[in-house]
C-alpha positions as CSV (number, residue, x, y, z in Angstrom):
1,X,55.7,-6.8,48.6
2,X,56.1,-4.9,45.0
3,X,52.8,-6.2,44.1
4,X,51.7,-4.8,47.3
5,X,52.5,-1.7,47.0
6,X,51.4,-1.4,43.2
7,X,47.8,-2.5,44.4
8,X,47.8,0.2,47.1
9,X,49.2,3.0,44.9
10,X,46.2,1.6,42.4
11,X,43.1,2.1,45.0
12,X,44.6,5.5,46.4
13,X,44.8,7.2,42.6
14,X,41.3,5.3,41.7
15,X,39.8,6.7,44.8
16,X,41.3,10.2,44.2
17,X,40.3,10.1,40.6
18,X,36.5,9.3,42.0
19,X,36.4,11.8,44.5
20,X,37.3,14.8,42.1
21,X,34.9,13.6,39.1
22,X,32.0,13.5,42.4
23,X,32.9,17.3,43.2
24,X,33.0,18.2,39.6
25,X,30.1,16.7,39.1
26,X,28.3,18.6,42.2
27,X,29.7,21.8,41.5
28,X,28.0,21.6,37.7
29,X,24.9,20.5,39.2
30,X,25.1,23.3,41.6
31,X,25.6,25.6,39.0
32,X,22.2,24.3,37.1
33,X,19.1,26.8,38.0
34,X,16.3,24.0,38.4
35,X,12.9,25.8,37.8
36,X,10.5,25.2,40.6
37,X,7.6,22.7,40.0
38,X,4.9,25.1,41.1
39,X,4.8,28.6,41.0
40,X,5.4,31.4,43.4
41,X,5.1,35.4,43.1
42,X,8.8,36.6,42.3
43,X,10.2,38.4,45.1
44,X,12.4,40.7,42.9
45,X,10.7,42.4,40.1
46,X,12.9,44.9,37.6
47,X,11.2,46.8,34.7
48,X,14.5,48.9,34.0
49,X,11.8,51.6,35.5
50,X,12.5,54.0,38.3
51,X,10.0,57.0,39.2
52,X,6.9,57.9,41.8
53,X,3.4,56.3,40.3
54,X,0.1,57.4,40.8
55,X,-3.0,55.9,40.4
56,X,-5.5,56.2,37.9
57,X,-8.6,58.3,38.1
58,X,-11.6,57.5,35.8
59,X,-15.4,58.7,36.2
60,X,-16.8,56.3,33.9
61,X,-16.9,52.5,32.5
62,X,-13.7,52.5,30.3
63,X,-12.0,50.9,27.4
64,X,-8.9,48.8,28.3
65,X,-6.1,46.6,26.5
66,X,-3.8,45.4,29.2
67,X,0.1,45.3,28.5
68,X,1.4,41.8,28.3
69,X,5.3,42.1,29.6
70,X,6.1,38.4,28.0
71,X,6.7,35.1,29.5
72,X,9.1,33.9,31.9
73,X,10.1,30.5,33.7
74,X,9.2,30.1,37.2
75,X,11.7,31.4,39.6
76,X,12.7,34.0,42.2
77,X,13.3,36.9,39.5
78,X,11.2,38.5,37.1
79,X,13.6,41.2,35.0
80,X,12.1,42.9,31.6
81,X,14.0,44.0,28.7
82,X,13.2,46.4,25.5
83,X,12.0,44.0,23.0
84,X,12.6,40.9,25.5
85,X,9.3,38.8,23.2
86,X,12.6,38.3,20.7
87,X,14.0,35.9,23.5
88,X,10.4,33.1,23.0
89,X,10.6,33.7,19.3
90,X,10.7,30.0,18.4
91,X,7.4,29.5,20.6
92,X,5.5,31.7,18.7
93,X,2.6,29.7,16.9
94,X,1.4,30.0,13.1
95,X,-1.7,28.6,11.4
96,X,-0.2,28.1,8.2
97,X,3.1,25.7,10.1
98,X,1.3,24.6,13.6
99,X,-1.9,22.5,14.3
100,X,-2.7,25.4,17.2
101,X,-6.2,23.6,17.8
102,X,-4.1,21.0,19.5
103,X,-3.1,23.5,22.3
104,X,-5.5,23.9,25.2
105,X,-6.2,27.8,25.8
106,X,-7.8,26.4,29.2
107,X,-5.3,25.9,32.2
108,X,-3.8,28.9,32.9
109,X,-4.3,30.3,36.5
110,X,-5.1,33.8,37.0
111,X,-3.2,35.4,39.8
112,X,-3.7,39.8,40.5
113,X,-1.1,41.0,43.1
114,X,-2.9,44.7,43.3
115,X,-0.3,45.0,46.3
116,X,2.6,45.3,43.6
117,X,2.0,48.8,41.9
118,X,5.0,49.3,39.2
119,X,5.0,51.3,36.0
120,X,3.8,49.8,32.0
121,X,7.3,50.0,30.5
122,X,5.2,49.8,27.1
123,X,4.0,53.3,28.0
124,X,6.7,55.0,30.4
125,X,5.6,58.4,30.3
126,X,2.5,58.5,32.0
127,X,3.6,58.1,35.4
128,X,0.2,55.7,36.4
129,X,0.4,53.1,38.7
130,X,-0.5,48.9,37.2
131,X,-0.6,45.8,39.2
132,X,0.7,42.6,37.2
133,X,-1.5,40.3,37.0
134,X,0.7,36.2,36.9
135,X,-0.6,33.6,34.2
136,X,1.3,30.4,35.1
137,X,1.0,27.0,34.1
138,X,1.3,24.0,36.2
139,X,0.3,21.4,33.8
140,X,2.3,19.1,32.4
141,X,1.4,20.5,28.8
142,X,2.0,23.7,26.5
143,X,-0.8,26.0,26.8
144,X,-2.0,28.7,24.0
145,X,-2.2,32.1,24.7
146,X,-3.7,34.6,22.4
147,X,-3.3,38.3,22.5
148,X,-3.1,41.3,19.5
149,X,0.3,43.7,19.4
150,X,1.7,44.1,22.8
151,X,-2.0,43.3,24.4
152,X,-4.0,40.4,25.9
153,X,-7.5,40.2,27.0
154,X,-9.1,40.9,30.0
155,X,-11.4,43.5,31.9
156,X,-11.8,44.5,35.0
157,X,-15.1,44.0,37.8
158,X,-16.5,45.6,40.4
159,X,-19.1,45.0,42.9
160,X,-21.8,47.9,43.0
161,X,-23.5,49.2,46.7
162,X,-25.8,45.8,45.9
163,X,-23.1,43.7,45.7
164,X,-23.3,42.8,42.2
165,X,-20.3,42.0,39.9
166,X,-20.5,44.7,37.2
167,X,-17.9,45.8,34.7
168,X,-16.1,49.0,35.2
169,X,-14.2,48.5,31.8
170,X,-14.0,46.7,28.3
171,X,-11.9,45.7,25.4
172,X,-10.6,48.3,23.5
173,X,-12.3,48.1,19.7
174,X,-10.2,46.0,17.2
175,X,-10.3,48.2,14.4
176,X,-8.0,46.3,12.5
177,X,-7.2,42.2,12.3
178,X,-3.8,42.7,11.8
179,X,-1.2,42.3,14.7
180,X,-2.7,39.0,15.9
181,X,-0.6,36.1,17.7
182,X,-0.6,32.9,20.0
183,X,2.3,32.4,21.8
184,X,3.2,28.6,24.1
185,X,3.1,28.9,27.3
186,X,5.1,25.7,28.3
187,X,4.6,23.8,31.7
188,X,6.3,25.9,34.3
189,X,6.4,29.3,32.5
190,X,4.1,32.3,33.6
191,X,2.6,35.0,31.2
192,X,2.2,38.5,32.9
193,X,0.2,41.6,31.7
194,X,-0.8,44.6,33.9
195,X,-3.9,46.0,35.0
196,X,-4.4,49.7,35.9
197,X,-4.3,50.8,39.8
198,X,-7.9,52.7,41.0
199,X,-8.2,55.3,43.2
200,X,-11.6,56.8,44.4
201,X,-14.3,57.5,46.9
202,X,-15.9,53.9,47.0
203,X,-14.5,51.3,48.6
204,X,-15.1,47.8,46.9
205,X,-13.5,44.2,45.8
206,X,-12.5,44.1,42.0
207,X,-11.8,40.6,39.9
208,X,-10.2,40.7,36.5
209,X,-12.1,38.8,33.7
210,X,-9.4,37.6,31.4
211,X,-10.7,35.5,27.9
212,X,-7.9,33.3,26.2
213,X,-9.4,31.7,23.1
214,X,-12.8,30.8,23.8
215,X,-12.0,29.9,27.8
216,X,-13.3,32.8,30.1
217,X,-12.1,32.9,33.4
218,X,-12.0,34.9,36.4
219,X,-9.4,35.9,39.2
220,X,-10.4,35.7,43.1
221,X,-11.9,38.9,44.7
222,X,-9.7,41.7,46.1
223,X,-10.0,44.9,48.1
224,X,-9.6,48.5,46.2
225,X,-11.0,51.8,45.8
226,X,-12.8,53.7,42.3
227,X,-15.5,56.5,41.7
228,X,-18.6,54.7,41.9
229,X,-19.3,56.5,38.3
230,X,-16.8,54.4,36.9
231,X,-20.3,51.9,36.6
232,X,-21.4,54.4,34.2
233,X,-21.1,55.0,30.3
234,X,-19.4,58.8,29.8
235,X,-22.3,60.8,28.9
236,X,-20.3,62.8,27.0
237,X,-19.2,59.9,24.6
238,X,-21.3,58.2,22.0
239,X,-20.2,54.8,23.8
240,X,-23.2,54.2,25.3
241,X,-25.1,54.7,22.3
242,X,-23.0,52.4,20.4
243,X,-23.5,49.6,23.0
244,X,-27.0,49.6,23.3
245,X,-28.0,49.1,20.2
246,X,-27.0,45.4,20.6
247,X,-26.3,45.1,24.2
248,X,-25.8,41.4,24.3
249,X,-23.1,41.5,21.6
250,X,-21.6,44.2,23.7
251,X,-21.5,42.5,26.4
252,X,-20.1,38.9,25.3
253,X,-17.7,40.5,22.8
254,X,-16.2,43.5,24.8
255,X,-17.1,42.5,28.1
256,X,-16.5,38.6,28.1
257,X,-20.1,37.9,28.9
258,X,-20.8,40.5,31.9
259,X,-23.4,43.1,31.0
260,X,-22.2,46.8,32.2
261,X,-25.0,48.0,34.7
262,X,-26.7,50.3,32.0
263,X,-27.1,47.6,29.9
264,X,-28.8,45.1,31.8
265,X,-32.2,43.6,30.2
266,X,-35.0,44.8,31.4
267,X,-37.6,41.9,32.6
């Protein structure tokens, strides 16, 4: 009966002691955030930001750098910080330590969201109105992203009364070669940078042309609105003068391969 009793008492506590080291174990799993194997848009977006935007209002072709806000990892939030690049500071790539040719610069997908309008938080004061546009990847390896300061590369088109894709900006001139990085972008992270928001008297679809090493890419059309000068060189700049006088140069180095509409050989 003793013996019994000692085998009962033996199964209750090793069935107790299994039942608590199952919850504990569920309740740290619980506690786990699990990135998501594909990406979605983040529904909440936080730029420690808070005031009325307005869009931008240009009357010719312009020079851009878009913003790059960092790198995240996929999930519901998105929420940027002062000097928040310190937090991917390990994945931060260098000639003279890293093999970077071994990184693919292809693979990214390109994803504008022109229906989000929020502030730069890079340039605060100005009030103007961006739209982030998502870099995720959703490979199964690291992918190299290049960009200069706090900038990556990428223009914006536009399609003229004809229908024809032409751009309405370029890359801002690199007048120094200083201020240069690449930056992993590991399988389920996303880059963002912002593009400006257009306002104006022609209604059209705009694409963004984004260059990351020497892969080119560009984003599905969407609706928006500019001046329909914005296809034009500023007559009062020299610009336009500069760019002609090697207009294919101009047009694969500051426009990623897309002549602007004033530029456009003559056959």
């Amino acid at each position: 009966m003793q013996h019994a009793q000692k085998y009962y008492w033996i199964i209750i506590v090793a069935f107790s002691l299994g039942f608590f080291m199952k919850m504990q174990l569920a309740k740290q799993q619980a506690e786990v955030e699990v990135s998501p194997s594909f990406f979605q848009v983040p529904d909440y977006i936080s730029l420690d930001t808070a005031r009325s935007l307005r869009p931008h209002k240009e009357t010719a072709i312009s020079s851009m750098s878009p913003s790059f806000l960092g790198k995240y990892p996929f999930g519901d939030s998105l929420i940027w910080r002062v000097r928040e690049e310190w937090a991917f500071d390990d994945d931060y790539l260098y000639y003279e330590r890293d093999t970077i040719s071994k990184f693919l610069s292809a693979g990214l997908q390109l994803i504008p969201r022109p229906e989000i309008q929020i502030e730069d938080p890079r340039i605060p004061s100005n009030n103007l109105a961006y739209f982030p546009v998502f870099l995720p990847n959703e490979t199964s390896s690291s992918i190299a992203l290049f960009g200069k300061d706090s900038h990556l590369y990428a223009t914006l088109e536009a399609r003229d009364s004809f229908g024809h894709w032409l751009p309405i900006s370029y890359r801002s001139p690199d007048f120094c070669g200083w201020g240069r990085w690449t930056l992993k972008i590991n399988p389920q992270e996303y880059g963002v940078m912002l593009m400006p928001v257009y306002k104006g008297n022609f209604s059209t679809q705009l694409r963004v042309r984004f260059i990351n090493g020497e892969n080119i890419s560009v984003s599905t059309p969407f609706p928006a609105s500019i001046a329909y000068e914005q296809f034009y060189f500023d007559k009062a700049s020299n610009d336009k003068e500069w760019a002609a006088k090697d207009p294919a140069a101009f047009a694969r180095s500051y426009c990623f391969g897309s002549y602007p509409l004033e530029l456009i050989p003559k056959y």
